[in-house]
N, C-alpha and C positions, 0 to 999 in steps of 0.2 A: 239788392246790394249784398254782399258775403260777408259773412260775420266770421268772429273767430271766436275762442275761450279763450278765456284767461282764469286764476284766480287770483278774487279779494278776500284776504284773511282763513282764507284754508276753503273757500266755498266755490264754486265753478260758476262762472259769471260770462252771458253770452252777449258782445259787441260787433257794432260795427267795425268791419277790416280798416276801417282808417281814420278810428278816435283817438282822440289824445286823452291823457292823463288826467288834464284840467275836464274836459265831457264827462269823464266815468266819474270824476269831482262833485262835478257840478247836478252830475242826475242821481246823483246817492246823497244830496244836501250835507254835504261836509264843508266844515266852517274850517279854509285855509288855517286860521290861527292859529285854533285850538288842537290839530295832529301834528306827528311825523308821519313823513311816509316814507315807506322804503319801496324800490324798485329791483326785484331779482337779489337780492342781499344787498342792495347799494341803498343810503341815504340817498334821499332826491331835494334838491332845492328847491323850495315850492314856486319858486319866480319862476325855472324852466317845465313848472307841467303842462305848459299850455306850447311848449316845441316836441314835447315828447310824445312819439306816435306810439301807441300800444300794439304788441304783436301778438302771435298766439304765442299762447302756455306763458305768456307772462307772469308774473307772481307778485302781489303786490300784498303789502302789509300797509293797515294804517291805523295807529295809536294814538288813543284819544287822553289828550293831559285833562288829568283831576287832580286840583286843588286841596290841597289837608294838609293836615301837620300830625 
């Protein structure tokens, strides 16, 4: 099967040519809750990462909320 790259948070990350947003989610153990994420400079809705098919040179940002005062 043909992969592509993409990157997560500044690092080159190699995928299956036709995973979604919710797969690279879900095989990197990130707890929907607790991020943002962002898609190519776009916020993402976390309800639609599991329609959104990853392509190459993608760019994904994801931001983990911590709790302080």
């Amino acid at each position: 099967m043909k992969k592509i790259k993409i990157k997560v948070n500044g690092k080159v990350k190699t995928v299956l040519n036709n995973s979604k947003l919710s797969d690279l989610l879900n095989n990197l153990n990130i707890p929907l809750k607790k991020v943002a994420i962002e898609l190519n400079q776009e916020i993402i809705d976390k309800k639609r990462t599991i329609n959104i098919k990853l392509k190459k040179d993608d760019k994904i940002e994801i931001v983990h909320f911590i709790g302080g005062g």
